[in-house]
N, C-alpha and C positions, 0 to 999 in steps of 0.2 A: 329744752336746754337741760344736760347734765348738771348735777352740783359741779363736777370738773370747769363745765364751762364758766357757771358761773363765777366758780373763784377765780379764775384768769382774767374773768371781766372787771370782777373787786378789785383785783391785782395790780391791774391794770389803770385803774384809776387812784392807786396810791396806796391801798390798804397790806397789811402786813397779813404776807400767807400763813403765818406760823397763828395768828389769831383767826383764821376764818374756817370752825366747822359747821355744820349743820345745826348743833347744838349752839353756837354761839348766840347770846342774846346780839341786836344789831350794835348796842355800846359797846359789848364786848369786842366785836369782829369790826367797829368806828366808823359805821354810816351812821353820821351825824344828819342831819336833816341836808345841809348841801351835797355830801356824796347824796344821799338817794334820791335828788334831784339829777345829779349826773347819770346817774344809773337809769333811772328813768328815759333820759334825753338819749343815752345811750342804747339802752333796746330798742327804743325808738326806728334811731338813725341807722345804727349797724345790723342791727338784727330784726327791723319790722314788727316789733311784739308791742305793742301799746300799753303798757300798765300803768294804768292812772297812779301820781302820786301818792296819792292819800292811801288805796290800799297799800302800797310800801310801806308810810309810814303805822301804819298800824299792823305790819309783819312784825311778830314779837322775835323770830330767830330768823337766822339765815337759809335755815330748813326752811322756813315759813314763806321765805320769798321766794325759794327756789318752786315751791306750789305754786304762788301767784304766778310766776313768770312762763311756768310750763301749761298750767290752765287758757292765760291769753297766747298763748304762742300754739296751742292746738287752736282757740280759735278764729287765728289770722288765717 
């Protein structure tokens, strides 16, 4: 998954595109602990990628999750 896609996904679920870059800490870019439960339930269902919660929430940036999410989505 691109950052691109990623941020459509954030987007998508409410978050404001003008706040989400790579850099972003996750307060900054406002995954609070229920968005990245969404996020989660979301790669999940829509995209097949499984990423445990907890490593989300211990993703310090949004750069940081786009790692997670491409690491277990090479290994689906």
């Amino acid at each position: 998954m691109t950052f691109d896609e990623l941020k459509n996904l954030l987007v998508s679920l409410g978050l404001d595109p003008a706040e989400i870059t790579p850099e972003s800490t996750r307060e900054e870019a406002g995954l609070d602990s229920l968005l990245l439960t969404e996020l989660a339930l979301a790669l999940r269902k829509e995209r097949g990628i499984p990423v445990p919660e907890e490593e989300l929430y211990a993703a310090p940036t949004v750069a940081a999750i786009e790692g997670l999410v491409a690491r277990y989505a090479a290994a689906a």
